[in-house]
C-alpha positions in Angstrom: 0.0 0.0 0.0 1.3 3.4 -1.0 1.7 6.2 1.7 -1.2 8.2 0.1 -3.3 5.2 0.4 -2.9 4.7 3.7 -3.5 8.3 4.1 -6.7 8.0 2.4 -7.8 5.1 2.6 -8.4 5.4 7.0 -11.0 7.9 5.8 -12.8 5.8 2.9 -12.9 3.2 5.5 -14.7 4.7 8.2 -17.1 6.4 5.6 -17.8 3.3 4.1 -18.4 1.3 7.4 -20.2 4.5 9.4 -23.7 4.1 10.7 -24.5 7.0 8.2 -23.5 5.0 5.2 -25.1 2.1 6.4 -28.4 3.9 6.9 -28.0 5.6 3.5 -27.7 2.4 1.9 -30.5 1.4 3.9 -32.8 3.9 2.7 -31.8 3.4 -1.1 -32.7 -0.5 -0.3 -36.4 0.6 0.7 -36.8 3.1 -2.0 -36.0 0.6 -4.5 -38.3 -1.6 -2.9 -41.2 0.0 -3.2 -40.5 1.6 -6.7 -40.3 -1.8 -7.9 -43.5 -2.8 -5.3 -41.6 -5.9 -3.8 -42.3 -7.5 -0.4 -40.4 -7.4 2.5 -38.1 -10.3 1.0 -35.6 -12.2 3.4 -33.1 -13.8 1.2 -32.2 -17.3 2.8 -29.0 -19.2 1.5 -28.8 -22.5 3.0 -26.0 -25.1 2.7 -27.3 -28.8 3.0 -24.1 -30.1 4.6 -23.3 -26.5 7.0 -23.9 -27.2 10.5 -24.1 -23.8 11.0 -27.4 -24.0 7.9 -29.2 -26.3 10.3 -29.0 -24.2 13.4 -30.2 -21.1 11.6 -33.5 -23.2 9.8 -34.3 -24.2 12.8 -35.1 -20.2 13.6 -36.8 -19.8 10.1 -40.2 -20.5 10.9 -40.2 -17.8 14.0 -38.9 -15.5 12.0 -41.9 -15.9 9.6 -44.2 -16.5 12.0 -43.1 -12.8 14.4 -42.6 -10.3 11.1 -44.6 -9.7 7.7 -41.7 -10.8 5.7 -41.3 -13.1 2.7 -38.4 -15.8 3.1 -37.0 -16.3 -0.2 -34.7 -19.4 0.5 -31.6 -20.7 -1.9 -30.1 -23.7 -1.9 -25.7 -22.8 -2.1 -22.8 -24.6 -2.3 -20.1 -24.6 0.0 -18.2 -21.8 0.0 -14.8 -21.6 -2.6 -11.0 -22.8 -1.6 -9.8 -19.2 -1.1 -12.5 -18.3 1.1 -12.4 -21.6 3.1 -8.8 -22.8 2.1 -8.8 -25.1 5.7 -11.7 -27.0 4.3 -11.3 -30.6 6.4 -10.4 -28.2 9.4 -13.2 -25.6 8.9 -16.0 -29.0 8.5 -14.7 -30.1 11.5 -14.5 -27.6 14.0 -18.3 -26.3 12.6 -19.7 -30.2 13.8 -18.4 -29.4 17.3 -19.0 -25.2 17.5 -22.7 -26.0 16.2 -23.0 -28.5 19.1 -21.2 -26.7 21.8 -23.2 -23.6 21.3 -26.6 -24.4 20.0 -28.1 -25.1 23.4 -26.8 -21.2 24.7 -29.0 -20.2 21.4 -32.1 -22.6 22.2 -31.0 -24.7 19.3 -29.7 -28.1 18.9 -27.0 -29.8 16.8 -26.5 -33.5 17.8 -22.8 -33.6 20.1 -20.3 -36.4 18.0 -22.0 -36.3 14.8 -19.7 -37.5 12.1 -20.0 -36.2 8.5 -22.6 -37.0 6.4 -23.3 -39.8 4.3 -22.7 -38.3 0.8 -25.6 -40.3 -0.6 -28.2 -38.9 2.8 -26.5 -35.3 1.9 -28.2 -35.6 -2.0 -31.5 -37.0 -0.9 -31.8 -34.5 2.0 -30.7 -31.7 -1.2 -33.6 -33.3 -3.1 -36.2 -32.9 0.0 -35.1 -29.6 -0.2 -34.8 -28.4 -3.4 -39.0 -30.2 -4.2 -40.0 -27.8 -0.8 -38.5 -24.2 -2.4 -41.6 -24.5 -5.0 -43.9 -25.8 -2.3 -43.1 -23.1 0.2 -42.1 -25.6 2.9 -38.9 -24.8 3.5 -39.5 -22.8 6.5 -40.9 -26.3 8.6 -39.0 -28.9 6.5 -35.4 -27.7 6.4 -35.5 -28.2 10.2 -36.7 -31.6 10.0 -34.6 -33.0 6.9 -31.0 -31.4 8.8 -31.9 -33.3 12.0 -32.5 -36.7 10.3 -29.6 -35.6 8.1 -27.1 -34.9 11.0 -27.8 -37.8 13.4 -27.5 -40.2 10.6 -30.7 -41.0 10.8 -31.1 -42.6 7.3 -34.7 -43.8 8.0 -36.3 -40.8 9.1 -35.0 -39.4 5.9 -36.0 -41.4 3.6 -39.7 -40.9 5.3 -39.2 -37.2 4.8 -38.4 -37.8 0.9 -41.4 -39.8 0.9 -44.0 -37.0 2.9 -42.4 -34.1 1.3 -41.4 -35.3 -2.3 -38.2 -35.2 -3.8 -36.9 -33.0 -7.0 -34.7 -34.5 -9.5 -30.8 -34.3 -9.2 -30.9 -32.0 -12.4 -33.3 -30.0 -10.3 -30.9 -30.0 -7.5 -27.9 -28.7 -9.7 -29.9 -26.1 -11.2 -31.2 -24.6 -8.1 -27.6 -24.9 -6.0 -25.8 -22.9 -9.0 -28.2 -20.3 -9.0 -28.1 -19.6 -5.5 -24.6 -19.7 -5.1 -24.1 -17.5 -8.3 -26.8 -15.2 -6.9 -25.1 -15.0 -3.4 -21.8 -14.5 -4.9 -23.1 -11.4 -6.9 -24.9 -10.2 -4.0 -21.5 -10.4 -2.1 -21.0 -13.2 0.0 -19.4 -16.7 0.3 -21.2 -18.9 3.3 -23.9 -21.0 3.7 -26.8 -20.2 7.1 -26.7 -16.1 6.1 -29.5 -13.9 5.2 -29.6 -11.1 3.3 -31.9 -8.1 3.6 -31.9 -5.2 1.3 -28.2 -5.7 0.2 -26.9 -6.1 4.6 -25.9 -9.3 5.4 -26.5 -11.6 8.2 -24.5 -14.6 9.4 -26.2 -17.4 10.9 -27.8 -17.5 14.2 -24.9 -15.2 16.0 -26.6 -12.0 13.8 -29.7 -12.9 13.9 -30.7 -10.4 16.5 -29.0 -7.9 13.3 -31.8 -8.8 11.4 -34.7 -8.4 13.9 -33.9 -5.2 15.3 -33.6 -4.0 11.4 -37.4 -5.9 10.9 -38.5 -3.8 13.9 -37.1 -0.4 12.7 -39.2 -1.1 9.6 -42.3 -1.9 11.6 -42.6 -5.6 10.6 -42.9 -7.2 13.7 -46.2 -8.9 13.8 -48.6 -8.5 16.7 -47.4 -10.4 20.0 -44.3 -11.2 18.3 -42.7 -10.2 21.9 -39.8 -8.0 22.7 -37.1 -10.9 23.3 -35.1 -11.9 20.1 -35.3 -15.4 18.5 -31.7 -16.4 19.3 -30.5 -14.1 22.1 -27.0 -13.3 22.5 -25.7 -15.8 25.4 -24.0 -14.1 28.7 -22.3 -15.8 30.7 -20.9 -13.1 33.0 -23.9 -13.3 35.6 -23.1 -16.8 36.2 -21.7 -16.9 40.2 -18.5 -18.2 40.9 -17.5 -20.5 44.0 -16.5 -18.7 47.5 -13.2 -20.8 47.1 -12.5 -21.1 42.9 -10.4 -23.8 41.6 -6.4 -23.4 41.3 -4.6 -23.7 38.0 -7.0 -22.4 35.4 -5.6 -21.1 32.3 -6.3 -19.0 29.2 -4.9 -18.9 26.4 -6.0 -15.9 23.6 -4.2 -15.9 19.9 -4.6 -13.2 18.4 -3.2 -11.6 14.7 -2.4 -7.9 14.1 -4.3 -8.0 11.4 -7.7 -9.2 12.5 -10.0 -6.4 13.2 -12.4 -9.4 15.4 -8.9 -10.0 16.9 -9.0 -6.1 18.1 -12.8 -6.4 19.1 -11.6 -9.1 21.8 -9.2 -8.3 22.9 -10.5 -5.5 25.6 -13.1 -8.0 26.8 -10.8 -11.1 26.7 -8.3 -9.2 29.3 -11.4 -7.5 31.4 -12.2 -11.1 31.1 -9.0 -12.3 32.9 -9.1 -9.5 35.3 -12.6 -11.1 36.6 -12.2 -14.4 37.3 -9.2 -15.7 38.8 -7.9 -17.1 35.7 -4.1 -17.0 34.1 -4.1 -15.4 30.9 -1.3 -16.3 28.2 -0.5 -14.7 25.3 -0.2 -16.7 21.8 -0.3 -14.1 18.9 0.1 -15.5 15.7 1.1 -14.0 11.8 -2.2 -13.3 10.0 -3.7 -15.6 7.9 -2.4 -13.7 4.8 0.9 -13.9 6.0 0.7 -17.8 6.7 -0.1 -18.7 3.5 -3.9 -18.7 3.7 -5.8 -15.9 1.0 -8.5 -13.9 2.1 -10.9 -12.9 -0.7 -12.0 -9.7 -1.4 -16.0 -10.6 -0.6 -14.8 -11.9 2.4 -12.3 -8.8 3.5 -15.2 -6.7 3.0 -17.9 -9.0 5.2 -15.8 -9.3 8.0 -15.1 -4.8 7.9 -18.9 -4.3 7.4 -19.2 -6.7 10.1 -16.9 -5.9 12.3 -17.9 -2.0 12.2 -21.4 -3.4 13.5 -20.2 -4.9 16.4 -17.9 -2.7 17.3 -21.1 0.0 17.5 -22.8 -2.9 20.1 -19.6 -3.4 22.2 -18.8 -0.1 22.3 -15.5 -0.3 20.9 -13.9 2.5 18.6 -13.0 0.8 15.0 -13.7 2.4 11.3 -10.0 4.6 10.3 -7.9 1.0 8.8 -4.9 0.9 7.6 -4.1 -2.4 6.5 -0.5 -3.1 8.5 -0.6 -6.3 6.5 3.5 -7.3 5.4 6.4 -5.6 6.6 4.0 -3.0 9.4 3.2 -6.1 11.1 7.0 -7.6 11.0 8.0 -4.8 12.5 5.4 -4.6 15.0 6.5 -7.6 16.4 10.2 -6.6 16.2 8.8 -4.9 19.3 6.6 -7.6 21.3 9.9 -9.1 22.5 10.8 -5.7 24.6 6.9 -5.7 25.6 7.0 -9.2 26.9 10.0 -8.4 29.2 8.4 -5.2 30.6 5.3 -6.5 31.3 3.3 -4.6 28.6 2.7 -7.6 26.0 -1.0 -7.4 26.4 -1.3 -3.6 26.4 0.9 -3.5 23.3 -0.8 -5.6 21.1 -3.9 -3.5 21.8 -2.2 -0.4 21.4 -1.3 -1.8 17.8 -4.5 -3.1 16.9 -6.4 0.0 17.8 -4.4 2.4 16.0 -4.8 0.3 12.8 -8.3 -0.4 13.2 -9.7 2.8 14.7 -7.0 5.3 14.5 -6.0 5.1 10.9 -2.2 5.3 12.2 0.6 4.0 9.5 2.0 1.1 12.3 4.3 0.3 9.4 6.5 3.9 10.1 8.5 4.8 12.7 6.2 7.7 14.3 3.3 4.9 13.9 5.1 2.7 15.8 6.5 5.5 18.6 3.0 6.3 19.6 2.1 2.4 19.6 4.7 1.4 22.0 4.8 5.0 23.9 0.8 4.3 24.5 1.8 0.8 26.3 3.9 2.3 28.2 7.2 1.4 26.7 10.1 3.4 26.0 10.5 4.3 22.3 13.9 4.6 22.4 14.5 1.6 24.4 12.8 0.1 21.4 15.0 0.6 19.0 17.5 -1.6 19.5 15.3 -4.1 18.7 13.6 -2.7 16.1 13.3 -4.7 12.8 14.7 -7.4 14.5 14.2 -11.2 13.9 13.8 -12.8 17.7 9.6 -12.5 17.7 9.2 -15.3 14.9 10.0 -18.1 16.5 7.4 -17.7 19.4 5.2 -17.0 16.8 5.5 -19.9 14.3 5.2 -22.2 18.1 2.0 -20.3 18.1 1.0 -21.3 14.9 2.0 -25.0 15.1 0.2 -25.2 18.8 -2.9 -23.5 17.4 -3.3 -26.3 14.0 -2.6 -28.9 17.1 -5.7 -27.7 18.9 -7.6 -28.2 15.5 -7.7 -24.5 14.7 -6.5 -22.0 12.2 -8.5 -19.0 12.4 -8.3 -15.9 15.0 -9.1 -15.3 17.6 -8.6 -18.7 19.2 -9.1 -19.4 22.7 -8.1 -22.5 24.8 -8.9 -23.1 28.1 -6.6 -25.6 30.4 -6.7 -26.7 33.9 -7.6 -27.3 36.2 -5.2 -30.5 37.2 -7.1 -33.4 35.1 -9.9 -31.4 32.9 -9.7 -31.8 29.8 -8.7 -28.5 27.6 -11.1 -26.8 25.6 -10.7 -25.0 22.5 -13.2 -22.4 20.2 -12.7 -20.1 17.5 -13.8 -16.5 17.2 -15.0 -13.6 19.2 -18.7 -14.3 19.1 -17.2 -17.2 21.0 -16.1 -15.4 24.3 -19.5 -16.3 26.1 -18.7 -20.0 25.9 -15.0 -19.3 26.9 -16.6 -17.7 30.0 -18.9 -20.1 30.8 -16.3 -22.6 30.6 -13.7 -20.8 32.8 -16.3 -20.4 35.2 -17.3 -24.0 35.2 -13.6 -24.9 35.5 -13.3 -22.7 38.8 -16.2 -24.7 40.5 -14.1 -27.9 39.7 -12.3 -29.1 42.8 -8.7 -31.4 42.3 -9.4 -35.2 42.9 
């Protein structure tokens, strides 16, 4: 990036992502919507073989049934190699996330559940694909993913017979064209909705959606105040007059991950709670480790991210990218940080002057007022500046975090105490469950 982009581009950023763009694109969305006289239409896209698909069907028929909407659902594909290049890893850890944290949403995913049969995966596609010109979708999608996910081949094949099946042609036809239309529209996943050009993924934004439905004055009578699929909290939850010794957390974070930046606040106010260890783990960004990030999905995760920034009260909008050589040289620094005592204060520092503060953390001042604002001594600094010493923490980072299963950031893992097993999640939506488990770990008492 050139210095006059990343003058400019900090400002173009926060324009793009503000609450005023977003309501101006917003109001063009209605207008076209009622030149053209068009519904209320909730696009759907729904991935046969996504966990995460089958937790958010099973809210589509309470989102019908509380606002005076039309659910317009698409069959997709999964998403491409570039925007899922950990493909085995990523099906995986989305079995296990769907059924650690569907019960916090008043969902279910069945806990264990292998991979589907290929052959159950294109019947329960054919179910599905008959239902879009029935309008059953809503009620059946529910049905078919729990027969689909507990391998239950006879309640599927009962399904196929209640429901009717479309022909594999069928099935082809309608998967390409809602994958082409929710690559034009501008995404890549399977359980999101989109609403007037905003996107929603899965259960975790549902609320999003609703409280845009409500704004509009959709809600049907008695639809109630409470949302489908709350946003869990465990930080009510009591701990134990005398907590459990030896509990652990670990956080890895990237530089470059603007969710990264959005929990780290939270995951050290989280620490400072409970009486908990934290440890540090950052790791390179994706980008730099090899793995792409398309441009669909770089601008998802900054529209995104702006949003819930605005609900956790967290400044973010003025980027620039420190992607390469700024983030190299940031970490030139996190050596001197660790020996101070400021790791965790630095990395924030970093992450909130590229994500919120539009500061170049590749240059020299950048990097002054980084480490100055963590309290560390610029000119101390320099010595170490550029230096190599921070990688190989870092690539131990990255080889413990595949070990756990994981890729992505943030990752969290939570050991101890003496005999529980660890636990491992991906993501900052995440940090209930962390809690939750932290807290459970504390009531634990040593055998």
């Amino acid at each position: 990036m050139s210095a006059f982009s990343r003058r400019v581009a900090p400002r173009a950023i926060d324009w793009l992502t503000s609450p005023a763009a977003r309501g101006l694109r917003r109001s063009l969305a209605e207008l076209r919507r009622r030149l053209r006289g068009e519904p209320h239409r909730v696009l759907y896209f729904h991935q046969v073989d996504d966990p995460y698909s089958h937790l958010a069907a099973q809210a589509l028929g309470e989102l019908v049934r509380r606002y005076e909407i039309e659910l317009a659902p698409r069959l997709v594909g999964p998403p491409s190699d570039e925007a899922a290049p950990e493909r085995e890893r990523l099906a995986a850890f989305a079995r296990a996330d769907a059924a650690d944290v569907g019960p916090g949403y008043g969902l279910a995913f069945p806990a264990g559940a292998a991979a589907p049969d290929p052959a159950a995966v294109a019947l329960a596609a054919q179910v599905l694909a008959a239902s879009l010109a029935t309008g059953g979708f809503a009620s059946l999608a529910p049905r078919v993913g729990t027969a689909l996910w507990r391998g239950d081949r006879a309640a599927l094949d009962a399904l196929a017979r209640e429901a009717g099946t479309a022909a594999p042609e069928a099935v082809r036809d309608a998967t390409l064209a809602g994958t082409r239309e929710r690559a034009r529209l501008g995404h890549y996943l399977g359980a999101t909705f989109c609403y007037g050009g905003e996107w929603y993924w899965g259960v975790d934004r549902l609320y999003l959606l609703e409280r845009r439905l409500r704004e509009l004055g959709l809600a049907r009578p008695g639809a109630g105040a409470a949302p489908i699929a709350p946003r869990p909290d465990a930080s009510g939850a009591p701990l134990p007059a005398a907590p459990a010794a030896g509990v652990a957390l670990e956080f890895y974070p990237s530089l470059r991950s603007p969710y990264s930046y959005l929990a780290m606040e939270r995951t050290y106010a989280l620490a400072r709670r409970l009486p908990i260890e934290l440890v540090l783990r950052p790791v390179l960004p994706m980008a730099m480790r090899g793995l792409p990030v398309p441009r669909a999905k770089r601008l998802y995760i900054t529209l995104d991210t702006r949003r819930e920034a605005e609900e956790l009260g967290v400044p973010f909008g003025r980027v620039c990218d420190p992607l390469g050589r700024p983030i190299e040289r940031g970490f030139s620094l996190y050596p001197l940080a660790c020996a101070r005592g400021r790791a965790a204060e630095y990395l924030l520092s970093f992450a909130r002057a590229a994500f919120a503060e539009g500061v170049d953390t590749g240059t020299d001042a950048g990097l002054r007022a980084v480490a100055e604002r963590a309290g560390l001594s610029f000119e101390e600094a320099r010595a170490g500046l550029d230096g190599e010493g921070w990688r190989d923490e870092l690539e131990t980072n990255r080889r413990q975090l595949l070990a756990l299963g994981l890729w992505g950031v943030p990752s969290f893992r939570v050991l101890g105490p003496a005999g529980a097993p660890d636990y491992a999640t991906w993501g900052q939506d995440r940090l209930w469950r962390v809690e939750q488990e932290l807290r459970r770990r504390l009531a634990l008492r040593e055998a």
